[in-house]
C-alpha positions, 0 to 999 in steps of 0.5 A, a space after each residue: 500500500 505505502 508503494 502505491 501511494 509513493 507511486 500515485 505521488 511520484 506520477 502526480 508530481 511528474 505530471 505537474 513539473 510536465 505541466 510546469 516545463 510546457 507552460 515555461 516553455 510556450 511562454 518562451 516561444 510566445 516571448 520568442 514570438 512577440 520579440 520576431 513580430 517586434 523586429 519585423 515592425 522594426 525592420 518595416 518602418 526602417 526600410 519604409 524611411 530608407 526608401 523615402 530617403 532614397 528616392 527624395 535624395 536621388 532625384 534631388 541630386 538628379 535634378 540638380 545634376 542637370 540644372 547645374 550641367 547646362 549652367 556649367 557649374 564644375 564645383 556643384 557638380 563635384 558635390 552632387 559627385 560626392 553626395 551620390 557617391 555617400 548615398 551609393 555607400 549607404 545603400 550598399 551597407 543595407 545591402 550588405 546586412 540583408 543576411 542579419 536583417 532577414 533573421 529578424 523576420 519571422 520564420 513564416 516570412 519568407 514572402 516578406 523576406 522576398 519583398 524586402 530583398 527586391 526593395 533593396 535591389 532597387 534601391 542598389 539599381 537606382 543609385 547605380 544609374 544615378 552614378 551614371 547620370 552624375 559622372 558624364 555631366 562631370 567629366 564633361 566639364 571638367 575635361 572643357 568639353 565643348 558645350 552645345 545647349 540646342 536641346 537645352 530648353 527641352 531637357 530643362 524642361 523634362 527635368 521640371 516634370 520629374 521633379 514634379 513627378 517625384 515629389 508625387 511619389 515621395 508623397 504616396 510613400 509618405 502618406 501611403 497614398 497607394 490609389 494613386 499608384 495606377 496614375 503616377 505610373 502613366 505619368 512615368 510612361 509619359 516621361 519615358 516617352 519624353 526621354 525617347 524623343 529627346 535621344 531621337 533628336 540628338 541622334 538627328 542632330 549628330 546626323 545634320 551637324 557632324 559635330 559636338 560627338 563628346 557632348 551628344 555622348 554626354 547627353 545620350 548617357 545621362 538621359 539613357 541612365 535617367 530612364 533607368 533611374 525612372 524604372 527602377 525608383 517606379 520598381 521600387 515604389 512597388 516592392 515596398 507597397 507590397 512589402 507594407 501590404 504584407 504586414 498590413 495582411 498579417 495584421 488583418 488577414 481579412 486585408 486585401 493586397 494592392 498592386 
């Protein structure tokens, strides 16, 4: 009887310190859990504010690239060299913690993991182009190229549309003005459109005057780059909404995506 009753004791207590060991151990993975859904928030809004960033910065330094250009400006062009060359070097360092940043996500975030690669990306293959925007309108005036401004007035022009066009964008992204995504993107294509003219003419012009090759390769690298840098700020205004929506989803799974 007394090895019974020592028996049912000893089961009792092992199923109570089995109870206690479950329960330990589900408050760790639910702490585990909120701290992942923590990082991820953080992640989130970080990445959100660095495509901001990164956006607004370059088409700044975009703009003033070619405003400065056709004003023959050699020292604010060596700063805009430099101040796409420190955004370059910024962008790179995200780059490079993408590994430690995608273990802040949680384990069902692959999809999410996937956005925010893409996010990244763009951003690289924006800031790229930008160099090569940068660099030739330097080059030109620092090497006293001569200058022609017969398409002056034309690019001008298109630089005040993209100006216009950014600040559009950057102002979605600020507000998560999402609904007006479908608009600006016809308007990226009416500025690609510009662009395709402005290369058409200078190739009519390098045809009629036999002259003026070293700006005419000035001219045709920045505006074929600007249309990259187009694309890619365009690329990646959608992968950071699908980014956002992914959490927006998670948050209310009843949420349907956008774009």
């Amino acid at each position: 009887m007394p090895v019974i009753i020592a028996l049912i004791g000893l089961s009792g207590f092992l199923l109570y310190r089995t109870h206690v060991l479950h329960k330990k151990r589900s408050e760790k993975q639910n702490g585990t859990k909120s701290a992942m859904a923590r990082a991820s928030s953080g992640v989130l809004k970080a990445c959100d504010e660095e495509v901001q960033h990164a956006i607004l910065e370059g088409s700044l330094i975009l703009i003033q690239t070619y405003t400065n250009f056709f004003k023959e400006k050699h020292k604010e062009l060596k700063q805009l060299r430099k101040q796409s060359k420190k955004l370059a070097k910024e962008i790179k360092q995200i780059r490079e913690e993408i590994p430690n940043t995608l273990k802040k996500f949680e384990e069902n975030d692959l999809e999410r993991g996937h956005f925010y690669v893409q996010v990244v990306t763009y951003m690289v293959e924006m800031c790229n182009s930008l160099s090569h925007i940068v660099q030739p309108a330097f080059n030109h005036l620092d090497n006293n190229h001569a200058f022609d401004k017969e398409q002056n007035r034309s690019i001008m022009e298109f630089a005040d549309q993209m100006k216009a066009y950014f600040a559009q964008l950057v102002e979605l992204l600020k507000h998560r003005k999402y609904d007006q995504l479908d608009a600006l993107v016809l308007q990226h294509d009416k500025l690609i459109q510009i662009a395709n003219e402005i290369l058409y003419n200078r190739v009519k012009i390098i045809k009629k005057k036999q002259k003026g090759v070293k700006v005419s390769v000035t001219y045709i690298e920045m505006i074929t780059e600007t249309k990259n840098f187009l694309l890619n700020a365009l690329h990646l205004v959608k992968a950071n909404i699908k980014l956002m929506n992914s959490f927006a989803s998670a948050a209310n799974p009843g949420a349907t995506k956008s774009q």
